[in-house]
N, C-alpha and C positions, 0 to 999 in steps of 0.2 A: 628411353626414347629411341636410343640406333639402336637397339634390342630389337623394338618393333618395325622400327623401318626393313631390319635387315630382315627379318619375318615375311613382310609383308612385298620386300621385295621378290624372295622365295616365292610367295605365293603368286605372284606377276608372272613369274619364268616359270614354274610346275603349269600353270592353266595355258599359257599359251602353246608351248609346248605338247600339253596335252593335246588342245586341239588341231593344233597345225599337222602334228605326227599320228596321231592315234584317231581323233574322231574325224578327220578328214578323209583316214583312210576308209574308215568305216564305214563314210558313207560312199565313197567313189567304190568300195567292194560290195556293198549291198543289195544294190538296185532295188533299193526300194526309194520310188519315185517323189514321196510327200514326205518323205523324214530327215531330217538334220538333227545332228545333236551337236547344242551349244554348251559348253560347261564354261567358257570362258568370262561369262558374267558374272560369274561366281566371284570373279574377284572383286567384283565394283560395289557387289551385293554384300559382302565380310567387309570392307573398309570400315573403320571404327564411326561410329557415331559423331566425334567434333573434329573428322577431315574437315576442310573448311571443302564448300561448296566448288570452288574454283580447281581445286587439285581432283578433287573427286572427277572434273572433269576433263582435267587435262590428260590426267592417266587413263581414263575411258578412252577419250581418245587414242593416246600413243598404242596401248592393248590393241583397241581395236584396226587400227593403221596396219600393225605388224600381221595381224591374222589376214588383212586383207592381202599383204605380201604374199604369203603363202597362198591363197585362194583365188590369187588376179581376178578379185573381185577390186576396183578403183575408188576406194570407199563406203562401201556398203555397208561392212561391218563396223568400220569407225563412225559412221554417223548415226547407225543404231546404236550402239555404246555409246557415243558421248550425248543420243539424245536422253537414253537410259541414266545416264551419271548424272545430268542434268536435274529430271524429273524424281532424280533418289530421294533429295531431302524433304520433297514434298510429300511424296507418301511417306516419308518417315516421320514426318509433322501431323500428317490426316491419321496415322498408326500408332502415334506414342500411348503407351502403357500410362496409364492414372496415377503410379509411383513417377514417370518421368524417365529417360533413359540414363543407364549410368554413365559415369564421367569417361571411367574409362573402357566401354563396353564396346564390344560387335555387336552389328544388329544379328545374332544365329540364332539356331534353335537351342541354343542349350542355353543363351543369357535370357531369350524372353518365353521362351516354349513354341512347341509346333506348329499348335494350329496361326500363330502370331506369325510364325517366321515362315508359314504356305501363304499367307495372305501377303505378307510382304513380299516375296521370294516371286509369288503368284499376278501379282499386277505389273515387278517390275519388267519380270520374263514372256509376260503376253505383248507386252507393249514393247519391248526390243524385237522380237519376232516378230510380231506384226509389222512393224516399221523397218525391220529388216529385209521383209518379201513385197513387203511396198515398193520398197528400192531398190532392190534386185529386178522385178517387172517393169516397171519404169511406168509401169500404166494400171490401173485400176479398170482397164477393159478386163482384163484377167481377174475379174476380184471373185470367181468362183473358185479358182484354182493358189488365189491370195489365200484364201481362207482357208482350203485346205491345206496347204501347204504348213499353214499359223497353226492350228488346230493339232496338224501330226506333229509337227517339231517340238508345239508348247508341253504334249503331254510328255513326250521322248523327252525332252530337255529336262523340266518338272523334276519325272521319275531319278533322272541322273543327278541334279544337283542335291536332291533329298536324301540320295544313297549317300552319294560324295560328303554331304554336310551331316549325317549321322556319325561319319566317320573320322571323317577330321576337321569336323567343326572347332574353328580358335578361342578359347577358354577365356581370354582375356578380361 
């Protein structure tokens, strides 16, 4: 059990880091206007199947709090995280495999298979996007530019965690 803790704490501090250092640069150097890339949900998305619901969203939260340090964004990204940490169990209830999920499994591609872990990976990341440029706008007058915004980031984000999770998806 502190095996996985210390794992999983790892992988808290590699995604935050990633993003506050690396794709934040990426995007403040790209100037490209509708793209964000999130890879930080990746960790809420790997958290094992019987975190209990409460922790799953406390750590959404604290994640997402700290990314907003870096971004002086004032919660933006912690309330799409912890509404995403929230909403996990449920699609992982409307998603469960016919065998049931194992005891001590991740929900990744390599415990249930791809197209399982796009759909999964795929609602929870539309839906923290989306609710993250909700809140970032603060108004739904903008909802052409919501949308685009949602659209380019979902698929940028998508492609990144799919590579990310090919590669070092947790075996467990």
């Amino acid at each position: 059990m502190s095996r996985e803790v210390f794992q999983y704490g790892l992988w808290f501090l590699l995604f935050w880091l990633m993003q506050v250092l690396l794709f934040r640069e990426i995007e403040l150097r790209s100037g490209w206007l509708y793209v964000q890339w999130f890879i930080y949900p990746l960790f809420v998305l790997w958290l094992p199947v019987r975190t209990p619901g409460p922790v799953v969203i406390l750590l959404s939260f604290l994640l997402g709090l700290l990314v907003d340090v870096f971004y002086h964004s004032p919660g933006v990204h912690a309330s799409a995280l912890t509404g995403m940490g929230f909403l996990r169990s449920f699609v992982l209830s409307q998603l469960e495999p016919r065998e049931g999920y194992q005891v001590q499994g991740s929900p990744t591609a390599a415990q249930y298979g791809l197209g399982w872990f796009i759909r999964y990976s795929g609602i929870l990341m539309f839906l923290h996007i989306l609710f993250y440029n909700i809140s970032d706008f603060f108004t739904l007058y903008y909802w052409k530019d919501i949308l685009l915004h949602t659209l380019w980031s979902f698929g940028a984000s998508m492609g990144l965690i799919l590579i990310f999770s090919m590669i070092f998806s947790p075996r467990m």
